[in-house]
C-alpha positions in Angstrom: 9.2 -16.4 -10.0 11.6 -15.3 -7.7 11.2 -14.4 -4.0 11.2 -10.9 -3.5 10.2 -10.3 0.2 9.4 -13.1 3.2 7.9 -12.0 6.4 9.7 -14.5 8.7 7.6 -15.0 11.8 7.1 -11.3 12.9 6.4 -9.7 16.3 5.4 -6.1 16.8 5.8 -4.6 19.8 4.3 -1.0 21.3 5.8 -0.8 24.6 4.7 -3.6 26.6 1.8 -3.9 23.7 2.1 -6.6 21.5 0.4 -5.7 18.3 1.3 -8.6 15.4 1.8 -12.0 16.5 3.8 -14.7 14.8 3.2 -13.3 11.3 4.7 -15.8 7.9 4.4 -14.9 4.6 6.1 -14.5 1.5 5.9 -12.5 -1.9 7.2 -13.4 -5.2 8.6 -10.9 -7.8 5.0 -9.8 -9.9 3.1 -10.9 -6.7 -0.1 -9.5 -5.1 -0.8 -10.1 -1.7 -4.1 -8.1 -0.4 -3.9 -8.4 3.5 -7.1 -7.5 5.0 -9.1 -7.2 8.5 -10.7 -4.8 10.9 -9.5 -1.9 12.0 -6.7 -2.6 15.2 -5.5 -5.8 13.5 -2.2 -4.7 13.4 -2.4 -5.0 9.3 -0.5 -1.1 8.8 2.0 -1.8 11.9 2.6 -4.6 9.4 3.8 -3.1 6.4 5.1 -0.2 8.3 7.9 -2.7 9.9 8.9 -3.2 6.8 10.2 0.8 5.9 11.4 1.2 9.5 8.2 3.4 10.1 6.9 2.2 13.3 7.7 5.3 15.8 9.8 6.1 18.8 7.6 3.6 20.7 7.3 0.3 17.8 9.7 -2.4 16.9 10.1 -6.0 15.9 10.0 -7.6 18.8 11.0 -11.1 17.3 11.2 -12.4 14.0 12.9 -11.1 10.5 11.5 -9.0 7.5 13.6 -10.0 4.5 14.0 -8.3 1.2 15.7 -10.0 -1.6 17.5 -11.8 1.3 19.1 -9.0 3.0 17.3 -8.7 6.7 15.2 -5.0 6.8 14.9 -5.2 11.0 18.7 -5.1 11.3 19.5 -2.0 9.0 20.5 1.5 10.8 18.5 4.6 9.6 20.7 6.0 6.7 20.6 2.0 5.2 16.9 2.0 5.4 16.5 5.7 3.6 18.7 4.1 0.8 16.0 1.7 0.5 12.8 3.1 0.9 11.4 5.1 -2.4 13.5 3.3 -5.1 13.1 -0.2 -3.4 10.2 -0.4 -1.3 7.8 2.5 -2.0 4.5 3.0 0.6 1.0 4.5 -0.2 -0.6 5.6 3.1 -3.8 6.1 3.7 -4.3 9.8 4.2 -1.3 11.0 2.1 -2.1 14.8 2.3 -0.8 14.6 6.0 2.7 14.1 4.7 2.7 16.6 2.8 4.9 19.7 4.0 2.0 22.6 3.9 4.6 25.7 3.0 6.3 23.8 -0.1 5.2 23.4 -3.5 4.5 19.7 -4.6 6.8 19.6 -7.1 9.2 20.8 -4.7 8.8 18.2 -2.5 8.7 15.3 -5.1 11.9 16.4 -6.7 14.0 16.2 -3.4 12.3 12.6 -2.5 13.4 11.5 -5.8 16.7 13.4 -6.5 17.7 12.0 -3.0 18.6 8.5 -4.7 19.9 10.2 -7.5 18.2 7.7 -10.1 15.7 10.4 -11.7 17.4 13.5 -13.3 14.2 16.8 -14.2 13.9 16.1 -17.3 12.9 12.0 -17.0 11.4 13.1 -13.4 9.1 15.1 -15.4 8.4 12.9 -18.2 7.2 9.9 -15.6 5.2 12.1 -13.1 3.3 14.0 -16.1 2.5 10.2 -17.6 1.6 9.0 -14.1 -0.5 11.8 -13.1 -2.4 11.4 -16.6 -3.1 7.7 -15.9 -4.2 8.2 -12.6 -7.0 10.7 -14.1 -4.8 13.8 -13.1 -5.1 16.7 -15.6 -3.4 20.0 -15.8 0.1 18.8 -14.6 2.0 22.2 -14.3 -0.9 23.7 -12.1 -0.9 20.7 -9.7 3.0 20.8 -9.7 3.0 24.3 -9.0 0.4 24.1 -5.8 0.8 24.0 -2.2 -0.8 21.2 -0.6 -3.3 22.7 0.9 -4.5 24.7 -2.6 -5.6 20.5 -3.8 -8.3 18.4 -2.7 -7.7 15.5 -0.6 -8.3 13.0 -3.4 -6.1 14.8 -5.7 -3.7 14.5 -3.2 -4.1 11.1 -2.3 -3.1 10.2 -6.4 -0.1 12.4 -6.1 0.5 10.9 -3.0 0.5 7.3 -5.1 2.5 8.9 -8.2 4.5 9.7 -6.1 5.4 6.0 -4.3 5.3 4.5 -8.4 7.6 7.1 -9.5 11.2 5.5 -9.0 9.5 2.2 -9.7 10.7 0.1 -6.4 10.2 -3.4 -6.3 7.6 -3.7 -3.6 4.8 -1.1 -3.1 3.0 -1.4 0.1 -0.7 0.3 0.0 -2.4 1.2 2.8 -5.9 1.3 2.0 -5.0 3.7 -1.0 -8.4 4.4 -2.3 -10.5 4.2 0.6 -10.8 8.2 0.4 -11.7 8.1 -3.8 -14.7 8.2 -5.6 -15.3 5.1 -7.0 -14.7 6.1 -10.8 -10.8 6.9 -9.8 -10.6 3.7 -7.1 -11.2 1.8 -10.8 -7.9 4.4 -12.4 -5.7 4.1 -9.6 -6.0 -0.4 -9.2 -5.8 -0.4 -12.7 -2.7 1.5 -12.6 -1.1 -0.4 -9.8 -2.1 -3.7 -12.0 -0.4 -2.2 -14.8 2.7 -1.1 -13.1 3.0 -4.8 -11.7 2.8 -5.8 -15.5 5.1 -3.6 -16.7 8.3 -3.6 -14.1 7.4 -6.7 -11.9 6.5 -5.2 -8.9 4.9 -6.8 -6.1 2.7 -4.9 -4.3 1.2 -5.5 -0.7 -2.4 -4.2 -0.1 -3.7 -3.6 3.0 -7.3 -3.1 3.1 -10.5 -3.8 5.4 -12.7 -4.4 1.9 -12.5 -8.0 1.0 -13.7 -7.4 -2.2 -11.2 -4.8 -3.0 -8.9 -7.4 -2.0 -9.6 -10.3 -4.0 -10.1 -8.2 -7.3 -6.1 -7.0 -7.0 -4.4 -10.0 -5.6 -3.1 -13.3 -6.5 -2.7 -14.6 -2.1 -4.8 -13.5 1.0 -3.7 -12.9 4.3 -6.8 -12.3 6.6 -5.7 -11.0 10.3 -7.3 -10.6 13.6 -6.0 -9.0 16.6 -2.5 -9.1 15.3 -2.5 -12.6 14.7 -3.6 -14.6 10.7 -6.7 -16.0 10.6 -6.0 -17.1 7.1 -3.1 -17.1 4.5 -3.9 -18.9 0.9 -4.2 -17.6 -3.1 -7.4 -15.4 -3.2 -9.5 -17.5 -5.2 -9.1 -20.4 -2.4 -9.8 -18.4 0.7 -13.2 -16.7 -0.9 -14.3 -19.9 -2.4 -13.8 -22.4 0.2 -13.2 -20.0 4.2 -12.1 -22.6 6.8 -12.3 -20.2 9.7 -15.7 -18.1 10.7 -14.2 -14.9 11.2 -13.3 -14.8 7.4 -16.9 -16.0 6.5 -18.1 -13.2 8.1 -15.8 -10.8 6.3 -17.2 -12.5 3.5 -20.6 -12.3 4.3 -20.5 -8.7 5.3 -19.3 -7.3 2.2 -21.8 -9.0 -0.3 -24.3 -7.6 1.8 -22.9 -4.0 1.5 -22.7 -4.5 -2.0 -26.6 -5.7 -1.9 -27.6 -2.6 0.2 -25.6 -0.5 -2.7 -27.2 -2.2 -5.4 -31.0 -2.0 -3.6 -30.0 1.9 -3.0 -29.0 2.9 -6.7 -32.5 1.0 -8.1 -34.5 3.4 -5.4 -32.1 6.4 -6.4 -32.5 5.8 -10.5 
């Protein structure tokens, strides 16, 4: 498969703050990478670089962030925009707070995706109303027709990720995009994302402090700690055989959550 995006020994930089340290990877076209680590470890200033989202105050210090070959760090704004939503789409974590309040959704999806001029209303319609079914989302037109404050946070969070799938980029990155489901529609959103990687090639980054969320998406691990990678190998590798402590205890820490949840639904049932 072909390379799609390399991170090419990245720096971050907040003011004098140095948040990501010497960061390598790359992603092939169809790839999974799950990044994952505690909160601070610089893992969102990560995939942020990426879209040119890092604030007044961030910026790649050093290094290069390269899609399809063409360097991201040295585009100017209006490059970037042409970029982001029909090549590299984002999922953030708490999607409702990008959300203008006083404009319908369907308002505000049109214009993101009318912007690149690749989606005319009729097929905009068609693929929203077949994403927002798959993702579990019923009653289209009434969701359409709401301000964001008239939906609930999880039904905005799956809007929120229609929303980055609906032009179909070549890279998604996710930042911890179900940690705010239920678990029933965490299962209908990563089985969507696995099935829009199937269908149009599209590798997807997915950062996430749940190992196990992790290794049940992606085909390569990175693991990070204060800015820096602990560990970078394919998923199966990393879990099976850790070389470094820190991701034996990210290891260890989620299968006893997991026994603590099992324990807890016997006492429950």
């Amino acid at each position: 498969m072909a390379e799609i995006l390399r991170y090419d020994h990245v720096y971050i930089r907040y003011g004098r703050s140095l948040a990501v340290k010497d960061i390598s990877f790359s992603l092939d076209e169809g790839e999974i990478l799950g990044i994952v680590g505690e909160s601070g470890s610089g893992k969102s200033s990560l995939i942020r670089a990426a879209m040119g989202l890092l604030g007044n105050s961030g910026v790649v210090a050093e290094g290069d962030i390269l899609y399809r070959g063409k360097s991201l760090v040295s585009l100017d704004e209006a490059e970037m925009r042409s970029l982001n939503g029909v090549e590299l789409g984002m999922i953030f974590q708490n999607t409702g707070s990008f959300f203008c309040p006083v404009r319908r959704v369907k308002d505000q999806l049109y214009e993101s995706a009318a912007e690149h001029g690749h989606v005319g209303k009729e097929e905009f319609n068609n693929r929203l109303e077949e994403l927002f079914l798959r993702l579990g989302l019923e009653n289209v037109h009434r969701i359409l027709e709401s301000y964001p404050f008239e939906l609930s946070g999880g039904m905005l969070q799956r809007v929120g990720i229609a929303s980055a799938m609906l032009l179909y980029p070549g890279v998604i990155f996710a930042d911890e995009p179900t940690s705010d489901l239920d678990a029933s529609v965490q299962k209908q959103v990563i089985e969507e994302m696995l099935s829009l990687r199937d269908s149009f090639k599209t590798s997807i980054v997915l950062v996430t402090h749940n190992i196990k969320a992790a290794a049940a998406m992606s085909d390569r691990i990175l693991v990070m700690k204060s800015g820096e990678t602990v560990e970078y190998g394919k998923t199966e590798q990393v879990l099976a055989y850790p070389k470094k402590e820190f991701t034996k205890r990210l290891i260890e820490s989620e299968l006893n959550r997991s026994e603590e949840r099992r324990v807890g639904k016997e006492c429950r049932s």
